[in-house]
PDB file of N, CA, C and O in Angstrom, chain B, residues numbered from 101:
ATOM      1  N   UNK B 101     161.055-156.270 -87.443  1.00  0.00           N
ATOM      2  CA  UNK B 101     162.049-155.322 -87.899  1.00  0.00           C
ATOM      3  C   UNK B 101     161.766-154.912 -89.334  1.00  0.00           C
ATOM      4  O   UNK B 101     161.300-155.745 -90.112  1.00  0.00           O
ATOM      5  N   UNK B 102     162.037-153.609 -89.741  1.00  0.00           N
ATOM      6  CA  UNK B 102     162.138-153.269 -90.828  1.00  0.00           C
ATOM      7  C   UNK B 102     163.243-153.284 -92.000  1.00  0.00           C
ATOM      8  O   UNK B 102     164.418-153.039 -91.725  1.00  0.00           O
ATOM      9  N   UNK B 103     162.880-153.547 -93.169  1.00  0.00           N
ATOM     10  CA  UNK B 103     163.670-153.534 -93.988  1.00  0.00           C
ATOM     11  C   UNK B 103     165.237-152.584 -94.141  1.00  0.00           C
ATOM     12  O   UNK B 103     165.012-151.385 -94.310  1.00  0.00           O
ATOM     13  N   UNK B 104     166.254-152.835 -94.116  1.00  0.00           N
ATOM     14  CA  UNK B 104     167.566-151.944 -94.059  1.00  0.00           C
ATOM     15  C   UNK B 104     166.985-150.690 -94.978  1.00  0.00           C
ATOM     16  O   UNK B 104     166.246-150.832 -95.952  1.00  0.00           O
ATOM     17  N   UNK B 105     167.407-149.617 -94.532  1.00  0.00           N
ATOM     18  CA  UNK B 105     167.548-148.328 -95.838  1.00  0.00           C
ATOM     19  C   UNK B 105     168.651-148.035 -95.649  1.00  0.00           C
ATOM     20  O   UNK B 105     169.378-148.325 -94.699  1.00  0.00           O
ATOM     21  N   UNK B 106     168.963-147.095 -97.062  1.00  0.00           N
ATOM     22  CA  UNK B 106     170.185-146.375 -96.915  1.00  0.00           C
ATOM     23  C   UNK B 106     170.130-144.760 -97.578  1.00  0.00           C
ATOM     24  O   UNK B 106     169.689-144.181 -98.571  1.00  0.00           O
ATOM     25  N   UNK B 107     170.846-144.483 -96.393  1.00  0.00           N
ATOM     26  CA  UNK B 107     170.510-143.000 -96.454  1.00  0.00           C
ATOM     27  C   UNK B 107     171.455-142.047 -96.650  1.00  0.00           C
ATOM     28  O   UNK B 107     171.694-141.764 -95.477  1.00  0.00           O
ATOM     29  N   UNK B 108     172.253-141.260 -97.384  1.00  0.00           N
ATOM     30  CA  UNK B 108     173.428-140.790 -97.792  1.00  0.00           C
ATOM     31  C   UNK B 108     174.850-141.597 -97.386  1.00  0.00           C
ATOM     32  O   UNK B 108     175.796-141.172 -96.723  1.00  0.00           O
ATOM     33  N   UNK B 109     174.700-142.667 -97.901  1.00  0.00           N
ATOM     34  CA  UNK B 109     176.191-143.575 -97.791  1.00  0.00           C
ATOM     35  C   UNK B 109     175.665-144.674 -96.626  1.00  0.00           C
ATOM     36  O   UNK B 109     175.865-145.889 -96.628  1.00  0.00           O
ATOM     37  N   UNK B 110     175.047-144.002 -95.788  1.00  0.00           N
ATOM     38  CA  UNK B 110     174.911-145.113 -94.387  1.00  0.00           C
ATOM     39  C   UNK B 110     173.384-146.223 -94.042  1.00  0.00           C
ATOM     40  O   UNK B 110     172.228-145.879 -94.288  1.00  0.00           O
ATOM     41  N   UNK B 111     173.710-147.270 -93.566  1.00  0.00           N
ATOM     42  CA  UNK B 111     171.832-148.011 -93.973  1.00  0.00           C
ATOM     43  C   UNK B 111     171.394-147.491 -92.251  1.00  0.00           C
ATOM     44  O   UNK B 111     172.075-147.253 -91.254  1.00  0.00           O
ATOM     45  N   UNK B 112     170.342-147.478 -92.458  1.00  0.00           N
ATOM     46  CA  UNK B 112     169.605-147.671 -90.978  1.00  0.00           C
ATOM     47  C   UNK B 112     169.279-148.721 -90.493  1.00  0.00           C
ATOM     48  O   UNK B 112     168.370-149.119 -91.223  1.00  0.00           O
ATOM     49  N   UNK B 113     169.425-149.374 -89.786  1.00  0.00           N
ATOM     50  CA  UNK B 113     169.713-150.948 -88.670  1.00  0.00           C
ATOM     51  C   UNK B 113     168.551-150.116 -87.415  1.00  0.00           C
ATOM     52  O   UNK B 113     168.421-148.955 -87.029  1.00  0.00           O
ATOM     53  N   UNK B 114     167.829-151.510 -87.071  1.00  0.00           N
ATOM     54  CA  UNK B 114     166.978-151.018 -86.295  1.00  0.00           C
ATOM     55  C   UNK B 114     168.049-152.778 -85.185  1.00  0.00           C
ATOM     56  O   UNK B 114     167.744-153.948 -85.420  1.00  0.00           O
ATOM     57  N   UNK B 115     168.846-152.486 -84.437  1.00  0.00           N
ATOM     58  CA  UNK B 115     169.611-153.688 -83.963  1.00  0.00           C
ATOM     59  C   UNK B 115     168.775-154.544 -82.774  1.00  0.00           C
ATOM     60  O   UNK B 115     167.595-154.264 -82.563  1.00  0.00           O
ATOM     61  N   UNK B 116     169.224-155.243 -82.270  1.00  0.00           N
ATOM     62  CA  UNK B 116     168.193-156.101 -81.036  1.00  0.00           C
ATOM     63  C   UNK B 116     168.287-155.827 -80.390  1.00  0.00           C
ATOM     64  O   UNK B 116     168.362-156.775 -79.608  1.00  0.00           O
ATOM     65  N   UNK B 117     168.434-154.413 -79.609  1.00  0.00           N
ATOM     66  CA  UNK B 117     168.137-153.659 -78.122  1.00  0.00           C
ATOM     67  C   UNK B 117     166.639-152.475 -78.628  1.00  0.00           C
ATOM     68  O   UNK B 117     166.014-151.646 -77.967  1.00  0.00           O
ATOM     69  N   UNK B 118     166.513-152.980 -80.254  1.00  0.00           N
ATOM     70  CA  UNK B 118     164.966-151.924 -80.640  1.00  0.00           C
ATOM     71  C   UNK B 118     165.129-150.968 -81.061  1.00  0.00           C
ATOM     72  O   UNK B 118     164.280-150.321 -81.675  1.00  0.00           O
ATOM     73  N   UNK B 119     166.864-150.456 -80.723  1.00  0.00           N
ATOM     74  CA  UNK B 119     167.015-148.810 -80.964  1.00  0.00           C
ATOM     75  C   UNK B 119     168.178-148.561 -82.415  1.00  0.00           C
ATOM     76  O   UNK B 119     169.161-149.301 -82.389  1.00  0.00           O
ATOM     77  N   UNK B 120     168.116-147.946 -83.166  1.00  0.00           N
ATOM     78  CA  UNK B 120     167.976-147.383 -84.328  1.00  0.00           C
ATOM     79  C   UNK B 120     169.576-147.011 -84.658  1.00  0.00           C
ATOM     80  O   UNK B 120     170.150-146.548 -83.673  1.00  0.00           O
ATOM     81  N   UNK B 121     170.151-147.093 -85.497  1.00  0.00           N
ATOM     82  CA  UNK B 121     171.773-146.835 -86.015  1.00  0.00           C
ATOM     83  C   UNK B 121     171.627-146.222 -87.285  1.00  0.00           C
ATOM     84  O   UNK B 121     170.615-146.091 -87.973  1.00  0.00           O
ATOM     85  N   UNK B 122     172.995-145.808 -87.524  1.00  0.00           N
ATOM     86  CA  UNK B 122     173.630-145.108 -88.433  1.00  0.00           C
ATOM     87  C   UNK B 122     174.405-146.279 -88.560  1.00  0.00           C
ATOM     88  O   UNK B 122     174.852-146.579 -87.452  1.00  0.00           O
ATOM     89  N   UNK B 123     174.938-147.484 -89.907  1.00  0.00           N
ATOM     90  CA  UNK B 123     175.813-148.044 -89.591  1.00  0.00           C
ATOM     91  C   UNK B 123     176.588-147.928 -91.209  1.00  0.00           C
ATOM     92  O   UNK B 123     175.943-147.598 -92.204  1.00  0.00           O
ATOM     93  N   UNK B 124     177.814-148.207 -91.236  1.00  0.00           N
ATOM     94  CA  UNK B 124     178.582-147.579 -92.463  1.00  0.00           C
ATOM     95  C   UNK B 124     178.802-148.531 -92.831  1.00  0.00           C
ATOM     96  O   UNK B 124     178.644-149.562 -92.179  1.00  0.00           O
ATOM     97  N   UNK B 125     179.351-148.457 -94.300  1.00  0.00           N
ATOM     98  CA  UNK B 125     178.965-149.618 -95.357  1.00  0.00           C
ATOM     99  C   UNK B 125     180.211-150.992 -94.561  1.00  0.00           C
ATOM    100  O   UNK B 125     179.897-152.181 -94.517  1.00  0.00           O
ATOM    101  N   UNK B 126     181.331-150.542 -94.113  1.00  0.00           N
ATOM    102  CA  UNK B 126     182.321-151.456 -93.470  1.00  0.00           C
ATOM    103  C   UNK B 126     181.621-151.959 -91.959  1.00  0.00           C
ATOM    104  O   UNK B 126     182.265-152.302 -90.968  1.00  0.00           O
ATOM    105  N   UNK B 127     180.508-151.915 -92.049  1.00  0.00           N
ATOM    106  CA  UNK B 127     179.384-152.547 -90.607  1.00  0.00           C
ATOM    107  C   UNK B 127     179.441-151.828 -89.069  1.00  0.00           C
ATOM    108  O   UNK B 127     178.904-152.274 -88.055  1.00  0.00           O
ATOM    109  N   UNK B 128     180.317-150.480 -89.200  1.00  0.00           N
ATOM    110  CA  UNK B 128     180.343-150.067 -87.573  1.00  0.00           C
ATOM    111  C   UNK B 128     179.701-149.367 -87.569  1.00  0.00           C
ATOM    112  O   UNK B 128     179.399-148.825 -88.632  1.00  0.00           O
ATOM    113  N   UNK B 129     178.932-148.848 -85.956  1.00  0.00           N
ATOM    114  CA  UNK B 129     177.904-148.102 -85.600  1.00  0.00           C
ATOM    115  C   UNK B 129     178.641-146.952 -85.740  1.00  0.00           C
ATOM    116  O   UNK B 129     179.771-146.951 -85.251  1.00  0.00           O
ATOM    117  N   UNK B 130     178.046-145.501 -86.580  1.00  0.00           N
ATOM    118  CA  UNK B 130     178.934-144.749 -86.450  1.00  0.00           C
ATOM    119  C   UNK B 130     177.594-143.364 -85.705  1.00  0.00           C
ATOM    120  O   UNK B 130     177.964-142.312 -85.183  1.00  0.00           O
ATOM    121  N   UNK B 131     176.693-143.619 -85.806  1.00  0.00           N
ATOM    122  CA  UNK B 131     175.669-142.652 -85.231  1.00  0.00           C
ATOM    123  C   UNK B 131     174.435-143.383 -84.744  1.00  0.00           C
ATOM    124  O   UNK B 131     173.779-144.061 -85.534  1.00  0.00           O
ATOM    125  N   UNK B 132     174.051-143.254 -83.299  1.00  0.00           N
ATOM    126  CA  UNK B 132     173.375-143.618 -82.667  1.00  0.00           C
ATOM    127  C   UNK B 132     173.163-143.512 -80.946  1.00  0.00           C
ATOM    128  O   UNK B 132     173.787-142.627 -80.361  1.00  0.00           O
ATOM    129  N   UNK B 133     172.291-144.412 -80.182  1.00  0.00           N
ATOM    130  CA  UNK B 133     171.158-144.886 -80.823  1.00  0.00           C
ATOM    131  C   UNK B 133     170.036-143.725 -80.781  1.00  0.00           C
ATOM    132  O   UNK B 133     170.017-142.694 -80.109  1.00  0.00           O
ATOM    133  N   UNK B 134     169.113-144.224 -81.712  1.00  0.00           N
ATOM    134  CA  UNK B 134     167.596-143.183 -82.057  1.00  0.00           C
ATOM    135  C   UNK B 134     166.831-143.826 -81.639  1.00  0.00           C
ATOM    136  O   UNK B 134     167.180-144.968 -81.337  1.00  0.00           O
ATOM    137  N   UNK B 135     165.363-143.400 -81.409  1.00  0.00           N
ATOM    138  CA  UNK B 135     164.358-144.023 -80.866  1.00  0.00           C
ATOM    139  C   UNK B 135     163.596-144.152 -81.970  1.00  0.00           C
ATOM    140  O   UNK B 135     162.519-144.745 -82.031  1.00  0.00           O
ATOM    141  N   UNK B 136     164.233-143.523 -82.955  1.00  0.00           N
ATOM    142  CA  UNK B 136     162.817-144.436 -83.914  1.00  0.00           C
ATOM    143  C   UNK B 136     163.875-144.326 -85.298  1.00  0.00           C
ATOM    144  O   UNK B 136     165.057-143.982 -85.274  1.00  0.00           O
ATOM    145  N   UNK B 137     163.177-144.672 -86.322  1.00  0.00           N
ATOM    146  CA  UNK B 137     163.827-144.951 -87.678  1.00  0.00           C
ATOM    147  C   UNK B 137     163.592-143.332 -88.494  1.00  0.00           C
ATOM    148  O   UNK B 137     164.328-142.936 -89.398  1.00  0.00           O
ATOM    149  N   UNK B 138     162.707-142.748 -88.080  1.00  0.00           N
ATOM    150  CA  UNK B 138     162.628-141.374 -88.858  1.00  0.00           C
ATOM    151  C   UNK B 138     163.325-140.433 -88.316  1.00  0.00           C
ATOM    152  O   UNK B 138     163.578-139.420 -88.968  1.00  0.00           O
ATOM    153  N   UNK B 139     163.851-140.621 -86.772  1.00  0.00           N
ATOM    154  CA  UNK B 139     164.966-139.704 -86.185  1.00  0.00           C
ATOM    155  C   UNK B 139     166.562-139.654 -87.010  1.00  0.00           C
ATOM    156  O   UNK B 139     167.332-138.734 -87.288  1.00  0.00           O
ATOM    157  N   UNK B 140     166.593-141.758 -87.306  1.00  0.00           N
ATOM    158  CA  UNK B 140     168.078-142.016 -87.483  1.00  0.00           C
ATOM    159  C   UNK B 140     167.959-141.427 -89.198  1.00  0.00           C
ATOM    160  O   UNK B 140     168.954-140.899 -89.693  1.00  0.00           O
ATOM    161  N   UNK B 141     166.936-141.543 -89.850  1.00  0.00           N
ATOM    162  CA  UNK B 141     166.731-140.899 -91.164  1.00  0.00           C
ATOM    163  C   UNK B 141     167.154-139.088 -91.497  1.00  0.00           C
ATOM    164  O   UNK B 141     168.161-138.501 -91.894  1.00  0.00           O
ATOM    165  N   UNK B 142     165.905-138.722 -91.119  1.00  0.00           N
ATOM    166  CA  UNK B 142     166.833-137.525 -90.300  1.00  0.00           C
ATOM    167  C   UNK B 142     167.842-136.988 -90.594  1.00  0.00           C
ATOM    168  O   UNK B 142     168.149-136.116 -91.407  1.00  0.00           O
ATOM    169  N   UNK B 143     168.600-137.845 -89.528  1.00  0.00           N
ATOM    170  CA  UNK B 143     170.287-137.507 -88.826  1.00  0.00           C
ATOM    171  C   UNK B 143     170.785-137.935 -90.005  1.00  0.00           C
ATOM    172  O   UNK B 143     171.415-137.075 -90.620  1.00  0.00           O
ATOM    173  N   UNK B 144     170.691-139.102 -90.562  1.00  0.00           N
ATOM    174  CA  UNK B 144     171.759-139.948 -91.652  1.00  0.00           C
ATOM    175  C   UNK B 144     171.698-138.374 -92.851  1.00  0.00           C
ATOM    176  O   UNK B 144     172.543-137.551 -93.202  1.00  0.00           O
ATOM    177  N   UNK B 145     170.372-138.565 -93.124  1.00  0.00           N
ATOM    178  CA  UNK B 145     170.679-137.372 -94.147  1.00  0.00           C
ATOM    179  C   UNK B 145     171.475-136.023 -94.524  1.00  0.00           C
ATOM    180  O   UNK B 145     171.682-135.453 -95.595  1.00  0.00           O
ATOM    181  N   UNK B 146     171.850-135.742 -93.127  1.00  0.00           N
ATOM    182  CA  UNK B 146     172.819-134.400 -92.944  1.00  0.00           C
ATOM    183  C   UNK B 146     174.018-134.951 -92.203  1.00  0.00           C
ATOM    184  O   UNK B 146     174.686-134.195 -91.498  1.00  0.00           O
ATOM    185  N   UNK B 147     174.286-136.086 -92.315  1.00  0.00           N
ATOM    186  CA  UNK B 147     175.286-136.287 -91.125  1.00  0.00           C
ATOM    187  C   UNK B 147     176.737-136.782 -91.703  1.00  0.00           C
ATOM    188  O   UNK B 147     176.913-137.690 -92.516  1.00  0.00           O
ATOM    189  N   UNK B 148     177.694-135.993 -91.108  1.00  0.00           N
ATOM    190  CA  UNK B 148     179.325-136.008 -92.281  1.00  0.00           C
ATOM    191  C   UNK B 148     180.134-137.076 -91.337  1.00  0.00           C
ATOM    192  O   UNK B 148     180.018-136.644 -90.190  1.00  0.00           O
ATOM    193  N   UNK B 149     180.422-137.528 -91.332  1.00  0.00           N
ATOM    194  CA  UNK B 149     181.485-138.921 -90.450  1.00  0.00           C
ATOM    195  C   UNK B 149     182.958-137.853 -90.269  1.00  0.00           C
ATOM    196  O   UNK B 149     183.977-138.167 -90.883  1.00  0.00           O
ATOM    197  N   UNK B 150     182.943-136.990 -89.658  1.00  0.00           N
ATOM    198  CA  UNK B 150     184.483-135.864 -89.862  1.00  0.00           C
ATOM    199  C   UNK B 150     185.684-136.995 -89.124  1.00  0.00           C
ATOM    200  O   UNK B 150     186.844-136.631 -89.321  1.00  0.00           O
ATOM    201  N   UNK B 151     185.577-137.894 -88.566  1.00  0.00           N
ATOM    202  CA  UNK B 151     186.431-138.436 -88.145  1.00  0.00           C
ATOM    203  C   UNK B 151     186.770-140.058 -89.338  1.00  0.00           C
ATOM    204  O   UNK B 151     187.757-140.790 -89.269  1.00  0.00           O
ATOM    205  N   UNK B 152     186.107-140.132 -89.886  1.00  0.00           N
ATOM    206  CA  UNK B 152     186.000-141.378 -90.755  1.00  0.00           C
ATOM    207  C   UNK B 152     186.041-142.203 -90.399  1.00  0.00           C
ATOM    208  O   UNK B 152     186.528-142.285 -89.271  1.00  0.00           O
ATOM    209  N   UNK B 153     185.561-143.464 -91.083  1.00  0.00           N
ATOM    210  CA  UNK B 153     185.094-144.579 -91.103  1.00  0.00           C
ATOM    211  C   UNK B 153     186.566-145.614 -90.077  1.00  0.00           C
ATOM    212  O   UNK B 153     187.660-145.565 -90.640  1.00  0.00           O
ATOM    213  N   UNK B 154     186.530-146.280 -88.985  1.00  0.00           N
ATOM    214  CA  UNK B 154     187.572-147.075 -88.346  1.00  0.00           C
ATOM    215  C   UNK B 154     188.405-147.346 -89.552  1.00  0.00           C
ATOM    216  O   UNK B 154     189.272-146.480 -89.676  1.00  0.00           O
ATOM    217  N   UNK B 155     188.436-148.329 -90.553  1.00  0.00           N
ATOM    218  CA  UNK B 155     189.055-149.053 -91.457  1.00  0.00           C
ATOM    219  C   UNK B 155     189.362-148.341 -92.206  1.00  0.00           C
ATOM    220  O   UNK B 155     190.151-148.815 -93.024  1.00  0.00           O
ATOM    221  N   UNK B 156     188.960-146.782 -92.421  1.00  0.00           N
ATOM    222  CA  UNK B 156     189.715-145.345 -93.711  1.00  0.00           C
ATOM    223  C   UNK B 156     190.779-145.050 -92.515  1.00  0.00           C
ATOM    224  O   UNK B 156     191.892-144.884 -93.014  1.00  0.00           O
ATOM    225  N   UNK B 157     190.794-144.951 -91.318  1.00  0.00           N
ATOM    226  CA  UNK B 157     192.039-144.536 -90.370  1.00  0.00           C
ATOM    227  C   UNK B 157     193.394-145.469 -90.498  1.00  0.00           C
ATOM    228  O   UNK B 157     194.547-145.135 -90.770  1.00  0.00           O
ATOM    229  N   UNK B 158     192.865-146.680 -90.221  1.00  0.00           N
ATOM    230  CA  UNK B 158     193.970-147.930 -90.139  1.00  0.00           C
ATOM    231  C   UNK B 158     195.218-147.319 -91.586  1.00  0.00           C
ATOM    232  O   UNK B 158     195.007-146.820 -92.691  1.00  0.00           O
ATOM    233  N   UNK B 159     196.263-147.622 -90.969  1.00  0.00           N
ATOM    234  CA  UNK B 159     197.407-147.259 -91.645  1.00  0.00           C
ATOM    235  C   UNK B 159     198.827-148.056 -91.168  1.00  0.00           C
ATOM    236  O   UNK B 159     199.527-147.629 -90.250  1.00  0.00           O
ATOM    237  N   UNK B 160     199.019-148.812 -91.644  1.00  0.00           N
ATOM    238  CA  UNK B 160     199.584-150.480 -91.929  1.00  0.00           C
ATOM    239  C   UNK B 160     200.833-149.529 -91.924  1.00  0.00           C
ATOM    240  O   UNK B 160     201.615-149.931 -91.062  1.00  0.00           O
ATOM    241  N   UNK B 161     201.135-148.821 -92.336  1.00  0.00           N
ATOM    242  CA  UNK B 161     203.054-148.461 -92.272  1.00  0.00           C
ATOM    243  C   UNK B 161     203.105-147.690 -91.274  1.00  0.00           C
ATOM    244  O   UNK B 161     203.946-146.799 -91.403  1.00  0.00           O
ATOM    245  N   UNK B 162     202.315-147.679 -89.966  1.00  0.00           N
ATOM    246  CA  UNK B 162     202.699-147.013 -89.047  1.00  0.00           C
ATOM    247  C   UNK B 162     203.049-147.096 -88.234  1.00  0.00           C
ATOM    248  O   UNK B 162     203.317-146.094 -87.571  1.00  0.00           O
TER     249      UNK B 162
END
């Protein structure tokens, strides 16, 4: 496996099924899977989370 990168906010995870993530700094898969690490690079670089991160949604007085 290769070393983690991080690519506009998000690292690239190459996980143990081989195939390639977008994963956000709070650890969930938020884009995937890629077949290689220069696809998920790529994608990470232009890619906006419009729904946000699980744990930016959570809202405790609701």
């Amino acid at each position: 496996m290769s070393a983690t990168k991080s690519v506009n906010g998000y690292q690239i995870k190459q996980l143990k099924d081989g195939q390639w993530w977008l994963v956000s700094a709070q650890g969930e898969n938020v884009a995937g899977p890629f077949a290689s690490e220069a696809m998920a690079v790529e994608v990470a670089s232009v890619f906006e989370d419009s729904a946000g991160h699980a744990s930016a949604r959570r809202n405790p007085k609701s």
